[in-house]
N, C-alpha and C positions, 0 to 999 in steps of 0.2 A: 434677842440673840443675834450675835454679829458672828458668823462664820469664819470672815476675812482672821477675828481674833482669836477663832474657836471658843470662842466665849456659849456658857448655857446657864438658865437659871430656870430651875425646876420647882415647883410647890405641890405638893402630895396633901389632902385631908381627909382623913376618915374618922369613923367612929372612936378610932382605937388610937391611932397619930395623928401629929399634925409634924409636916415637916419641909424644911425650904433647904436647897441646895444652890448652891454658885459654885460653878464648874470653869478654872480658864486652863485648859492643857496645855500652854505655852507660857506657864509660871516658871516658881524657885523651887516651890514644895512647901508652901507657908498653907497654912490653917490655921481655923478658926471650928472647935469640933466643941455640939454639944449634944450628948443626945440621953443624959442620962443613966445611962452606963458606962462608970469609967474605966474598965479595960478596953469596951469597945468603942469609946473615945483615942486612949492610946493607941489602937491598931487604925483607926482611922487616922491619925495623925503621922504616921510613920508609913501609911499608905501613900499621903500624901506627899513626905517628904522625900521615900524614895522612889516616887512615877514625877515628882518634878514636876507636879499638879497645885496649882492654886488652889484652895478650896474651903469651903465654907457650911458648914454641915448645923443646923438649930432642928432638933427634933423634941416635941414634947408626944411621949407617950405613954399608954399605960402599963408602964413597969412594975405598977406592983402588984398587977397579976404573975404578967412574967415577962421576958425579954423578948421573947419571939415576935411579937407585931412590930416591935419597934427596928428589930436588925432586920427581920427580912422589908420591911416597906422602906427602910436608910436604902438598902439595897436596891429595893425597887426604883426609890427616885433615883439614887447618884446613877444607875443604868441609864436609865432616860437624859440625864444631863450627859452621858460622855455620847447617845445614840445621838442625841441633838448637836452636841458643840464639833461630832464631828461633820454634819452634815451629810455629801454626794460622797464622802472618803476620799476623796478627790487629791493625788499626790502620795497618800502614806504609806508607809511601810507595810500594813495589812497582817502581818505575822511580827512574833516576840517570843521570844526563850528568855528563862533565866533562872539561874541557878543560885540558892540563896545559903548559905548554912548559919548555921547559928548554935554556939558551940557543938553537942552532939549528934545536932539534928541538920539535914538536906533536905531543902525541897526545889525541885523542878516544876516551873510552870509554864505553860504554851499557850500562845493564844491565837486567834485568827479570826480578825473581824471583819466575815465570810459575811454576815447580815442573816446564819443560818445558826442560831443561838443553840447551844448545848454546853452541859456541863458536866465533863469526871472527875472528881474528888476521891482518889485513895489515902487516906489519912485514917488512923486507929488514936483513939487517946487514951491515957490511960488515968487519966481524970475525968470527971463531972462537971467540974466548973475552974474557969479561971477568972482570979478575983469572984465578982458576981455576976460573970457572963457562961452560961452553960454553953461549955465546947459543941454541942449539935449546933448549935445558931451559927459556926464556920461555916459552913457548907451551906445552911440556908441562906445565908447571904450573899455567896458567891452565884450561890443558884439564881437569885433574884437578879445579881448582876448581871450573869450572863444573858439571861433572859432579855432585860428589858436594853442593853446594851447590844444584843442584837451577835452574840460572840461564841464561838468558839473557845472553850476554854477545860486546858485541861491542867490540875493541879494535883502532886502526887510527891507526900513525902515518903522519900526513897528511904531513911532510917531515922533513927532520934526515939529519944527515951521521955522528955521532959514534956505535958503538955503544954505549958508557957513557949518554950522553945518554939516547939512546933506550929503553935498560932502565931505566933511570931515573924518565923520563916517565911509563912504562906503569905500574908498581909504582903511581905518586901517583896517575897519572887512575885508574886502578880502584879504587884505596883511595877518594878522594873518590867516584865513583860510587856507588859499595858505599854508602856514610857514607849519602845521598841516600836512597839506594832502603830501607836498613832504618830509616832515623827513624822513628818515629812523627808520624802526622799527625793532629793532637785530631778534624779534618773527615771522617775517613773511620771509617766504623762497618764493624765485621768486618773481612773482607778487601775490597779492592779490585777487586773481579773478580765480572762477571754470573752466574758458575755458583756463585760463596757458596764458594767453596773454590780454595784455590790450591796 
């Protein structure tokens, strides 16, 4: 892992997955996503495209039980590649808003990579599943995010009818959030934060 490039590369194994991440935060938004599940392939691709993340996602898991081990442990690794490639946090922005719609739906996401992990998700869907990923697995995934990424994170769609939309929305307003909050900003020396450590 080289800092200087915010470069991380993560390998997760368990009984249930097996899965390797490359994380470079200072990409185009190109990936390379497999995990199995192709809507949650899609939202990670467009995650990536709109946080302006390099990234590289190969998970094999056991899907045909169900989806669940597989989104939340994705989630668990890609946390730890953005906790790792950011390092001391040393310079960045620290906080991120963003406002995403998509036609009848808005969502607001915040984030703040406080190093004091939590997660609020207000979202309703009014479907079961999109394609072959059961809409609960959003939220467990973002949980895992925040978790292992070490963040503050609050996602919350304000309206919208459609649940494709709406998973949609979320995936972009976090990705853009994220983008925000790990930029570097030339104005801030160290970390952003009164205790010198975050």
């Amino acid at each position: 892992m080289l800092n200087k490039k915010r470069l991380a590369e993560v390998s997760r194994k368990t009984k249930e997955t097996d899965i390797s991440v490359k994380l470079d935060l200072d990409g185009k938004g190109d990936s390379q996503i497999s995990t199995g599940i192709r809507f949650f392939d899609h939202m990670l691709t467009l995650f990536a495209r709109h946080g302006l993340f390099d990234l590289e996602i190969q998970c094999v898991g056991d899907i045909e039980v169900d989806g669940h081990h597989t989104v939340e442990d994705v989630g668990i690794a890609l946390g730890d590649a953005f906790d790792q490639a950011l390092g001391t946090k040393e310079g960045i922005s620290r906080y991120g808003m963003a406002y995403v719609p998509m036609d009848e739906t808005l969502c607001r996401t915040v984030v703040d990579f406080s190093g004091r992990p939590f997660l609020v998700c207000k979202v309703q869907f009014s479907a079961g599943k999109v394609g072959e990923m059961s809409t609960e697995l959003v939220e467990e995934f973002f949980r895992a995010l925040a978790m292992h990424s070490r963040v503050n994170l609050h996602i919350e769609v304000l309206y919208g009818r459609n649940s494709h939309h709406k998973v949609e929305a979320i995936f972009k307003s976090a990705a853009k959030a994220i983008c925000v909050a790990v930029t570097k900003n030339p104005r801030v020396e160290g970390v952003l934060s009164t205790k010198g450590v975050l």
